[in-house]
C-alpha positions in Angstrom: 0.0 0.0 0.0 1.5 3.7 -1.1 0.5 6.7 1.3 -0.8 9.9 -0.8 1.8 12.8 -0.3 0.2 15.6 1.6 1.6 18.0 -0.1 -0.3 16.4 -3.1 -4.0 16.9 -1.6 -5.4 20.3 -1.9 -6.4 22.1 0.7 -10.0 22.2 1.9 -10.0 26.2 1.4 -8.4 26.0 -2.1 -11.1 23.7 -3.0 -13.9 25.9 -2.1 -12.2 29.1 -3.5 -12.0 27.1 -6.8 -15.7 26.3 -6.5 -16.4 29.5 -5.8 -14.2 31.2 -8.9 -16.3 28.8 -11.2 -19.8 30.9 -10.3 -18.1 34.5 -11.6 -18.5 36.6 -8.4 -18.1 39.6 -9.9 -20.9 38.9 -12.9 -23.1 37.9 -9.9 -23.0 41.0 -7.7 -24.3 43.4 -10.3 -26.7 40.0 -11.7 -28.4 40.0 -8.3 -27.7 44.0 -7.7 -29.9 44.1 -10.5 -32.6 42.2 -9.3 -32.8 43.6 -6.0 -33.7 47.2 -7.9 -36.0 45.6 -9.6 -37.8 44.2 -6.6 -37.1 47.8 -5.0 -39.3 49.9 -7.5 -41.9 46.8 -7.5 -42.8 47.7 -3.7 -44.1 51.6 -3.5 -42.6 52.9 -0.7 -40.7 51.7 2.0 -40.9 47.7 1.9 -42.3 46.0 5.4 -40.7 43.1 7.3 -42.1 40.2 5.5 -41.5 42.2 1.9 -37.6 42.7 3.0 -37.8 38.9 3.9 -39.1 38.0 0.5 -36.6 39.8 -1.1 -33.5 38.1 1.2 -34.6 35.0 -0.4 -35.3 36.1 -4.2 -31.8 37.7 -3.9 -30.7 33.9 -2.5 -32.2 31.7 -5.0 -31.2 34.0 -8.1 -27.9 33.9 -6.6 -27.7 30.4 -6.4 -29.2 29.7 -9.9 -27.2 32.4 -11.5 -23.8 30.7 -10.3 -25.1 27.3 -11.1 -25.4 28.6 -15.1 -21.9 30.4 -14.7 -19.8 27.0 -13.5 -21.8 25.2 -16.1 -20.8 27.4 -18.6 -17.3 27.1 -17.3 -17.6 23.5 -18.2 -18.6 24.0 -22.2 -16.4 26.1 -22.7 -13.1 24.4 -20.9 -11.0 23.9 -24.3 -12.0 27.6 -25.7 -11.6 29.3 -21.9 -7.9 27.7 -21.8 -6.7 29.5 -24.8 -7.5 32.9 -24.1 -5.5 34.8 -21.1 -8.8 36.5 -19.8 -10.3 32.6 -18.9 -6.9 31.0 -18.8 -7.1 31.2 -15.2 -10.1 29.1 -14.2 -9.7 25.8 -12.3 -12.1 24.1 -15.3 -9.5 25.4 -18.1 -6.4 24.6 -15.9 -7.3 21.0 -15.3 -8.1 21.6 -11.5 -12.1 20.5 -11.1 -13.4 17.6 -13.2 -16.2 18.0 -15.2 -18.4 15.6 -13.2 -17.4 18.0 -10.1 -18.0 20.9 -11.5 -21.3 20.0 -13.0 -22.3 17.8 -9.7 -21.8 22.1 -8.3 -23.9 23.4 -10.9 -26.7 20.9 -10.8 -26.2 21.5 -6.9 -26.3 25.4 -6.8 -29.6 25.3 -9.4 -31.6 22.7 -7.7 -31.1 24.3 -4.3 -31.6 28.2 -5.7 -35.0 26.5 -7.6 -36.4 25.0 -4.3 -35.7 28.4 -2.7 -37.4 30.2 -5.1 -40.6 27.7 -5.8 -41.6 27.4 -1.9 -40.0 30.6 -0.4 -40.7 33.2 -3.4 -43.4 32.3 -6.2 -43.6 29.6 -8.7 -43.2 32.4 -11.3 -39.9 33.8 -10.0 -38.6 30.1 -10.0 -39.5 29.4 -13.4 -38.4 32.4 -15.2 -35.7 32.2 -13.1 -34.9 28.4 -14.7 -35.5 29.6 -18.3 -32.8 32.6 -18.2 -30.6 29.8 -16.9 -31.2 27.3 -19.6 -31.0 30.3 -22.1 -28.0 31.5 -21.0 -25.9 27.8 -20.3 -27.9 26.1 -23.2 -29.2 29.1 -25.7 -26.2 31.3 -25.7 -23.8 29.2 -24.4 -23.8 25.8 -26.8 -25.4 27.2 -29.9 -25.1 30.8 -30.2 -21.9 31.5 -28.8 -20.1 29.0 -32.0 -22.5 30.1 -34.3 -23.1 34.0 -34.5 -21.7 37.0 -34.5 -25.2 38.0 -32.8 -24.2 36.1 -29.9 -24.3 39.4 -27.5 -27.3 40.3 -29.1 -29.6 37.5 -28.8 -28.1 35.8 -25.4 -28.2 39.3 -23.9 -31.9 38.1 -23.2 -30.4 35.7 -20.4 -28.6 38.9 -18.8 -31.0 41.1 -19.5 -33.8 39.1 -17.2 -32.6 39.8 -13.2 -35.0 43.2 -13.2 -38.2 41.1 -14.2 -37.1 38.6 -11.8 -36.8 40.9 -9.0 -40.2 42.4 -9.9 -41.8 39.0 -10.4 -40.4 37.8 -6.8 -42.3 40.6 -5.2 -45.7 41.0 -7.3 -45.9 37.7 -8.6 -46.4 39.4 -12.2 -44.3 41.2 -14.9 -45.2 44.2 -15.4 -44.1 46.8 -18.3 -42.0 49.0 -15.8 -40.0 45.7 -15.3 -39.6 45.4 -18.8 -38.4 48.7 -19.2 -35.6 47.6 -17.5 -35.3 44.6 -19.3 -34.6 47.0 -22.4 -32.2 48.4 -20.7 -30.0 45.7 -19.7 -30.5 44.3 -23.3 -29.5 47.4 -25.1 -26.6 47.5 -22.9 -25.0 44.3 -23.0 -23.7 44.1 -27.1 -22.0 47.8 -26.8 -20.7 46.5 -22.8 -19.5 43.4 -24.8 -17.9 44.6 -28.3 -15.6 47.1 -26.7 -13.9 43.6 -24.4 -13.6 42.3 -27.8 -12.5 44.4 -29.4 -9.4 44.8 -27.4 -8.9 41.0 -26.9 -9.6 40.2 -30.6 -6.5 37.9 -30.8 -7.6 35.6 -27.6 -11.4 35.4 -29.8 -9.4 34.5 -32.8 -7.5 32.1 -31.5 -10.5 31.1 -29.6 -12.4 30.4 -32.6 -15.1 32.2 -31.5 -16.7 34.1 -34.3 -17.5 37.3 -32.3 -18.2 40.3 -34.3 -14.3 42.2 -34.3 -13.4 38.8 -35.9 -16.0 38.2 -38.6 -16.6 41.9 -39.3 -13.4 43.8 -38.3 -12.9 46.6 -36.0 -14.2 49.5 -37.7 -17.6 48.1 -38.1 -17.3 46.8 -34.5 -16.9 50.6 -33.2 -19.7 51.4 -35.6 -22.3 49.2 -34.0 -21.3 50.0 -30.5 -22.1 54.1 -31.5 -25.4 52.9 -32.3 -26.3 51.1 -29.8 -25.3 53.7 -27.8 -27.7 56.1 -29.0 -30.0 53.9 -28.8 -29.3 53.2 -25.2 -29.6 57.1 -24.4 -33.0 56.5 -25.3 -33.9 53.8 -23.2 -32.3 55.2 -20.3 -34.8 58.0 -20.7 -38.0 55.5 -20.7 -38.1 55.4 -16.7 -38.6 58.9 -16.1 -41.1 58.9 -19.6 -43.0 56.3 -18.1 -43.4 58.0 -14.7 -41.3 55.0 -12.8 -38.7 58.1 -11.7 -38.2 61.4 -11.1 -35.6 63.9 -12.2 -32.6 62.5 -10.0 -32.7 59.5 -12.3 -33.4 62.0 -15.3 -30.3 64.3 -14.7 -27.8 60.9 -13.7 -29.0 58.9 -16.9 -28.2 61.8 -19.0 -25.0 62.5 -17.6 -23.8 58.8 -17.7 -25.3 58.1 -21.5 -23.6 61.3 -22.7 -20.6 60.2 -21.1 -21.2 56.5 -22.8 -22.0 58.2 -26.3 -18.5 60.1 -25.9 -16.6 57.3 -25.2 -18.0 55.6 -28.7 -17.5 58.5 -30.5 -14.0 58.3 -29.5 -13.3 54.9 -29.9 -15.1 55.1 -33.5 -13.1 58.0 -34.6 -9.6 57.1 -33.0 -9.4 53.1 -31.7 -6.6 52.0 -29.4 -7.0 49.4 -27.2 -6.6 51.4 -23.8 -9.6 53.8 -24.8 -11.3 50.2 -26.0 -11.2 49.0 -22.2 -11.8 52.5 -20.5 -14.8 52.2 -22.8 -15.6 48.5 -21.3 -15.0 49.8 -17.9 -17.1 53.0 -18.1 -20.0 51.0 -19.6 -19.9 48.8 -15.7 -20.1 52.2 -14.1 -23.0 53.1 -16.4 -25.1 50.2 -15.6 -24.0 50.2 -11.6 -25.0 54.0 -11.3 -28.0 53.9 -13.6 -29.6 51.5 -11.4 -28.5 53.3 -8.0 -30.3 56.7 -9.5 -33.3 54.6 -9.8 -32.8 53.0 -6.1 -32.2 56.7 -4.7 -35.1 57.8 -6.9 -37.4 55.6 -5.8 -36.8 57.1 -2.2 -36.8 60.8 -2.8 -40.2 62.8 -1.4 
């Protein structure tokens, strides 16, 4: 009989931090961040004890769901994640979690976030909840991703679903405010996503992903993302149109999708890869401060 060197066995923490890279942490905080805004403006007012309750445990089981599709997508996309530096890091691409492990997690993670949601929240929560996940780990994941250039467009559904969640976990209904939101998110996402591509083209490439700097070239890359960021400018303006905020959110959105606009003008005009990411990075500050105008908004007299 051999003993196993210790030194050989990893550590217990190690383990669970490489669990826990596999769910995308930081893709989860502004996932569920989003969610809890829309269960915010779904409650007029101040919520009550049992409303704040509710929303502990929609916040839970998206959590838990939304990290379940995240290590499963970690799983598909092993081989392609191992050959670009930006997911060369993860334990699934470095050989360091099993596929039977790390799906074992994922199944784990959704059926637990499910059974949260179905007797804790609403069936309706749960269910939508379920279809964003099988649209973004199935949909987007296995067939788009390969396939389209669209990929961002068409997936950004999946991402583009925690506000009607959040407003579904608290009403039991989607309402059009929520889908207003919805827009948002979904207008948001291929602009949020080009200008990452655009400057790690060569990792895509080699990749074999067909994302749209690859197929269609930088210049008509920048293009697309100037137009969908005017387009955005208008969406951002649909809350305050439709009466869901006042003119706190008015004056932030404005300030933040002029900002966007002048960051695509820019990178359209005059492309280099650092104003490609400050572009990347200022569209996350976009989307975090949009949604905290509306969560201040909601609470002004």
């Amino acid at each position: 009989m051999s003993t196993a060197n210790p030194s050989t066995i990893p550590a217990p923490l190690s383990v669970w931090r490489q669990f826990h890279a596999l769910t995308k942490p930081r893709v989860i905080q502004l996932i569920v961040f989003c969610a809890l805004i829309g269960m915010v403006l779904a409650v007029p007012g101040v919520p009550n004890w049992a409303q704040v309750q509710l929303a502990a445990w929609a916040s839970l089981g998206i959590w838990l769901v939304a990290g379940a599709a995240a290590a499963f997508n970690c799983v598909v996309e092993q081989q392609i994640d191992a050959k670009m530096r930006r997911t060369a890091w993860r334990p699934t691409a470095k050989g360091e979690l099993g596929n039977l492990q790390t799906l074992s997690f994922s199944a784990g993670l959704c059926a637990l976030g499910s059974a949260i949601l179905y007797f804790l929240v609403n069936p309706l929560t749960m269910w939508l909840t379920f279809a964003t996940f099988v649209g973004y780990a199935v949909v987007y994941t296995v067939i788009l991703k390969p396939l389209t250039p669209q990929n961002i467009v068409i997936g950004g559904a999946s991402g583009a679903m925690p506000p009607v969640l959040g407003w579904a976990a608290m009403t039991g209904v989607v309402a059009p405010e929520a889908l207003i939101l919805f827009l948002i998110i979904f207008l948001w996402t291929p602009p949020h996503f080009w200008a990452l591509a655009l400057y790690r083209v060569e990792d895509y490439r080699k990749s074999g992903l067909p994302m749209l700097p690859v197929t269609h070239g930088s210049e008509f890359t920048r293009l697309q993302i100037l137009l969908y960021t005017f387009v955005l400018f208008a969406a951002c303006l649909m809350p305050f149109i439709m009466r869901m905020s006042g003119w706190f959110y008015l004056a932030v959105a404005v300030l933040l999708s002029i900002g966007f606009c002048g960051y695509a003008i820019a990178l359209w005009r005059h492309y280099s890869d650092a104003l490609a990411r400050k572009t990347f990075r200022f569209s996350l500050i976009h989307l975090s401060l949009l949604f905290a105008a509306l969560l201040i908004d909601h609470y002004l007299p």
